[in-house]
Backbone as JSON Lines, residues from 0, in Angstrom:
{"i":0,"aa":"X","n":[-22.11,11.24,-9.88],"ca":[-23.33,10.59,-9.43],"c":[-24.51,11.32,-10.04]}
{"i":1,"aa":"X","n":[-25.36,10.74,-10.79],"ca":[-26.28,11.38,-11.3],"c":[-25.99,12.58,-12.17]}
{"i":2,"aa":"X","n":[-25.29,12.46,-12.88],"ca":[-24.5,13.17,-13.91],"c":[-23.9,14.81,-13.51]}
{"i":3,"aa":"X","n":[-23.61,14.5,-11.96],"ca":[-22.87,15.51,-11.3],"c":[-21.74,15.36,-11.19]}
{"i":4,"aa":"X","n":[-20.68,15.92,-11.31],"ca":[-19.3,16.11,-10.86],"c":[-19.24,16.1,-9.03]}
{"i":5,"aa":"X","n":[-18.27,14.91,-8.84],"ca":[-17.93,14.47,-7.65],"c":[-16.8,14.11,-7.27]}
{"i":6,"aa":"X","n":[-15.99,15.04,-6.41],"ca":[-14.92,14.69,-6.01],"c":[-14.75,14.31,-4.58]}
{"i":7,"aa":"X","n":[-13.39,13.14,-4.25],"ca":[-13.63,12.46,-2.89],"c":[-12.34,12.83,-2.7]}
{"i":8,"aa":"X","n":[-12.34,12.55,-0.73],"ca":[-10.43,12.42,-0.5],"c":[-10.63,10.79,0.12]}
{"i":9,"aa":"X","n":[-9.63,10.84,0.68],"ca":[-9.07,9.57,0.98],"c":[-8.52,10.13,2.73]}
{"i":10,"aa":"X","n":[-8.53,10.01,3.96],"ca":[-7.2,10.37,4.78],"c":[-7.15,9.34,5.67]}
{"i":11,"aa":"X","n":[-5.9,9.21,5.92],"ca":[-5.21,7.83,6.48],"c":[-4.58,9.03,7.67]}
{"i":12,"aa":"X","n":[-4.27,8.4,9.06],"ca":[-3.21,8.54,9.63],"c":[-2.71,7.58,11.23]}
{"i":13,"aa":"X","n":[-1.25,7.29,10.52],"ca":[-0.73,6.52,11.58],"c":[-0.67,6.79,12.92]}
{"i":14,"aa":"X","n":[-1.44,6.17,14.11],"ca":[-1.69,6.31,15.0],"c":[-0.32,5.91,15.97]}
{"i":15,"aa":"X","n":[0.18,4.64,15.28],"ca":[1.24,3.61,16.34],"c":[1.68,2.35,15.16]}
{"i":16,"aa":"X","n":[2.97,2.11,15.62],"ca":[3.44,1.2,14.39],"c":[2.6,-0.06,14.07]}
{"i":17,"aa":"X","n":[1.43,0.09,15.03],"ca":[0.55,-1.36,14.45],"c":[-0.94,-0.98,14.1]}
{"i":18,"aa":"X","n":[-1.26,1.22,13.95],"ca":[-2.58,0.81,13.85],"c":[-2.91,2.19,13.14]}
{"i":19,"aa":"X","n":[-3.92,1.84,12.46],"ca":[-3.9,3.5,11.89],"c":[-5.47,3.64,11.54]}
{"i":20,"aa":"X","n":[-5.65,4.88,11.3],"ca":[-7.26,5.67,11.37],"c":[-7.69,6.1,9.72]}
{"i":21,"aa":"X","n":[-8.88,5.86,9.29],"ca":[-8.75,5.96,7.74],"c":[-10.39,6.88,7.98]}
{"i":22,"aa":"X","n":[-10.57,7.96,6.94],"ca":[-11.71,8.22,6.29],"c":[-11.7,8.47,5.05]}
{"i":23,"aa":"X","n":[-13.06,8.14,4.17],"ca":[-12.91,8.92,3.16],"c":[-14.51,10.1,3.32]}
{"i":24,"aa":"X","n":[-13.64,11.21,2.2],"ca":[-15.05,12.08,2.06],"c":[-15.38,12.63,0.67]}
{"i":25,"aa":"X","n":[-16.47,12.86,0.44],"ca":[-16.89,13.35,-0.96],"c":[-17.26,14.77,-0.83]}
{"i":26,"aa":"X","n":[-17.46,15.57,-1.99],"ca":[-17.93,16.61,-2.33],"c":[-18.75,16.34,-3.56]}
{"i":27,"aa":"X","n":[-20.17,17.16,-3.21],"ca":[-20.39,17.33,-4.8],"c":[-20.54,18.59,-5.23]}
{"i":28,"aa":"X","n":[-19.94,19.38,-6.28],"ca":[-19.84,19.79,-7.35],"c":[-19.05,21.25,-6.3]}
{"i":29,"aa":"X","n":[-17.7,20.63,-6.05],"ca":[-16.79,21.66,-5.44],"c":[-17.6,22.17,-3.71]}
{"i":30,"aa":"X","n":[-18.48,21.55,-3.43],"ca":[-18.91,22.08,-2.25],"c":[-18.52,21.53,-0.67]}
{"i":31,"aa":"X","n":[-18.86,21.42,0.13],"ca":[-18.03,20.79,1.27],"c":[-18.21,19.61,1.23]}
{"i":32,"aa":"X","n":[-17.21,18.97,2.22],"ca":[-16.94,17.46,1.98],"c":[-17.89,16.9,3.2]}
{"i":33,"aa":"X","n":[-18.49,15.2,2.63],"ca":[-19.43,14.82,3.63],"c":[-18.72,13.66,3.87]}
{"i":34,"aa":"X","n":[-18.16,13.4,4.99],"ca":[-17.65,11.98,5.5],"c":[-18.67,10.55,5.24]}
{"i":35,"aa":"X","n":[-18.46,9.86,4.86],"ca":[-18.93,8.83,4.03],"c":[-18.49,7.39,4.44]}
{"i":36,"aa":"X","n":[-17.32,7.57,5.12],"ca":[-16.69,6.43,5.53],"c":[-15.45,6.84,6.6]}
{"i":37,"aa":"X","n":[-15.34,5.91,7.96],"ca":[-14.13,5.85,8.54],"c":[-14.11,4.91,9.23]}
{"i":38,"aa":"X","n":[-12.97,4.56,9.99],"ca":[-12.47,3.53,10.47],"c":[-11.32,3.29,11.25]}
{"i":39,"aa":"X","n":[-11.29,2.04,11.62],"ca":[-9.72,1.9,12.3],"c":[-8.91,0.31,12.03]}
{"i":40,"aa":"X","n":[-7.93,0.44,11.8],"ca":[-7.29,-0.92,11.17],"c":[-6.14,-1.11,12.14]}
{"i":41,"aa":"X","n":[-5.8,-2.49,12.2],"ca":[-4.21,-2.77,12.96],"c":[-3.92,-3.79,12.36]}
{"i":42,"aa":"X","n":[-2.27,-4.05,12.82],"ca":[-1.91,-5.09,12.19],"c":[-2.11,-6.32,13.07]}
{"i":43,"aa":"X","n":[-2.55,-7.47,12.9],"ca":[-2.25,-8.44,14.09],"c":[-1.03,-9.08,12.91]}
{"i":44,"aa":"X","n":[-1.01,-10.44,14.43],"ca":[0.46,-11.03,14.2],"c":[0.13,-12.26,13.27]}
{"i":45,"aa":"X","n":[1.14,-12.54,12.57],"ca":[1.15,-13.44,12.11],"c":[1.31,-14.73,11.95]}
{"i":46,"aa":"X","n":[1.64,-16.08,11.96],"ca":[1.63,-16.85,11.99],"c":[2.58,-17.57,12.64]}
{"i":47,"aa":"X","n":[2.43,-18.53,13.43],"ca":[3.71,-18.6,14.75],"c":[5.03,-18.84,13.75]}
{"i":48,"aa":"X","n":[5.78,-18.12,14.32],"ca":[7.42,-18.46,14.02],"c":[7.53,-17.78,13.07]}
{"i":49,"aa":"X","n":[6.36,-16.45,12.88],"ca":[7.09,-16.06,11.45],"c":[7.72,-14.14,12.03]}
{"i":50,"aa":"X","n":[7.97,-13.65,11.3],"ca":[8.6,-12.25,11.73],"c":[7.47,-11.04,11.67]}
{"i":51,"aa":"X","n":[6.31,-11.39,12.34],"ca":[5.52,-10.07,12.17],"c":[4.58,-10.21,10.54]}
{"i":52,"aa":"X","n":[3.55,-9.28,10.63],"ca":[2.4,-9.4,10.0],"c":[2.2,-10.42,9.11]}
{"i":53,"aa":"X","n":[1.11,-9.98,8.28],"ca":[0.75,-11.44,7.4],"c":[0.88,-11.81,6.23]}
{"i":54,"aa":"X","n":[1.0,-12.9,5.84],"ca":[1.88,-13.22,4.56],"c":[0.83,-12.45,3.47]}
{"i":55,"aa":"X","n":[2.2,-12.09,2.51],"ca":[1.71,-12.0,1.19],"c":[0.18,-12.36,0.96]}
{"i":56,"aa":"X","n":[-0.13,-11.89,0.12],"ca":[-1.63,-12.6,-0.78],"c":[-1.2,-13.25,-1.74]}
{"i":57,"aa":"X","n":[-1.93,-14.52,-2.35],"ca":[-1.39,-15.44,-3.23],"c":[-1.35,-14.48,-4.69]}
{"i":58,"aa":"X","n":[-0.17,-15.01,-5.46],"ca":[0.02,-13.85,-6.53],"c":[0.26,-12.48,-6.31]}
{"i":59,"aa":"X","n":[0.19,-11.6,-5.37],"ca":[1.06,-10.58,-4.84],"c":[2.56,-10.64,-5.21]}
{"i":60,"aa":"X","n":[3.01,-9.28,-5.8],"ca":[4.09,-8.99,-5.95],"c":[5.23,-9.02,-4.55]}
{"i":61,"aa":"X","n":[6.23,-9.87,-4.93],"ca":[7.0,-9.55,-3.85],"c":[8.67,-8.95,-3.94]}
{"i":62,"aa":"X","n":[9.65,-8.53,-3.12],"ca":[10.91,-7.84,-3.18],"c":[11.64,-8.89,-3.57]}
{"i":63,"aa":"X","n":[12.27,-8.89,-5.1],"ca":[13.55,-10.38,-4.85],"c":[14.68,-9.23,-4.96]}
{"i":64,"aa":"X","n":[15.82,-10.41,-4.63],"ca":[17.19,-9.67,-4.45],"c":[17.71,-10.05,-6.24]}
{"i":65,"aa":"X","n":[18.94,-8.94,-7.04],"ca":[19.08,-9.44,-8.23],"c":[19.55,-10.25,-8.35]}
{"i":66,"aa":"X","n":[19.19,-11.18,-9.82],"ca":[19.33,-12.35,-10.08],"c":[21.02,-12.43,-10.31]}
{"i":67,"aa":"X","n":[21.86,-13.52,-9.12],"ca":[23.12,-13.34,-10.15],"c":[23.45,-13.98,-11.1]}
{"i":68,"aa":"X","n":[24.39,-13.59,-11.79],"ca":[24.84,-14.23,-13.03],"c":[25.72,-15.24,-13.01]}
{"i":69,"aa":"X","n":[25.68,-16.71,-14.1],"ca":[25.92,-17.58,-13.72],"c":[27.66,-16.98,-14.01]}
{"i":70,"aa":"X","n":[28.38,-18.1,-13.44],"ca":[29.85,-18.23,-13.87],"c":[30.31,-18.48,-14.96]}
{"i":71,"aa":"X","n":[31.19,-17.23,-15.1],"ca":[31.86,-17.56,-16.83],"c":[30.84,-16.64,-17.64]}
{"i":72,"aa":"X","n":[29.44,-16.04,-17.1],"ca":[29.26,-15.32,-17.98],"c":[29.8,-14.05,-18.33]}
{"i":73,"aa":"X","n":[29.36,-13.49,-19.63],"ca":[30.48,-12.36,-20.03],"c":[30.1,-10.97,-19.4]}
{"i":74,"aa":"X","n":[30.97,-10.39,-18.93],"ca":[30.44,-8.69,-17.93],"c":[30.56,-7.98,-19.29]}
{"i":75,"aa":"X","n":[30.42,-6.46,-18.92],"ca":[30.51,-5.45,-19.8],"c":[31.21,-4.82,-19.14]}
{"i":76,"aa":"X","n":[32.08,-4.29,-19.92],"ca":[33.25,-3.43,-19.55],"c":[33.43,-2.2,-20.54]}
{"i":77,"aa":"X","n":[33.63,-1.17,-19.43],"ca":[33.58,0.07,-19.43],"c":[34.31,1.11,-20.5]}
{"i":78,"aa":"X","n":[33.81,1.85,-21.33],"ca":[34.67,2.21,-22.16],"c":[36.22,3.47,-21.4]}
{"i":79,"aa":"X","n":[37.12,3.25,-21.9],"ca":[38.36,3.68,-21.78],"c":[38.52,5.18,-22.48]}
């Protein structure tokens, strides 16, 4: 900031499986840290009938299971 060297943290901590406490803080130029930001977040529920929190964001990466391979295709086999 203003052609000073500035370093920040980040600290998170889980309060309860639905809610957790966040700050961040800065320093400038190695000196003590000034809280700058904090907060508190939870999860609410999600959408009826579904299993807990909220869907994906559109285009968000999600977990697939591996793709299997069709039938008849050829495996690799192990050298002897």
């Amino acid at each position: 900031m203003m052609g000073k060297t500035m370093k920040g943290r980040f600290t998170e901590k889980i309060t309860s499986p639905t809610s957790y406490e966040f700050k961040f803080e800065v320093s400038m130029d190695g000196g003590e840290f000034t809280n700058i930001l904090e907060g508190k977040g939870t999860r609410t529920a999600g959408p009826a009938g579904s299993k807990g929190g909220a869907a994906p964001a559109k285009g968000a990466a999600t977990e697939k299971s591996p793709a299997k391979k069709p039938a008849g295709a050829a495996t690799e086999k192990s050298p002897k």
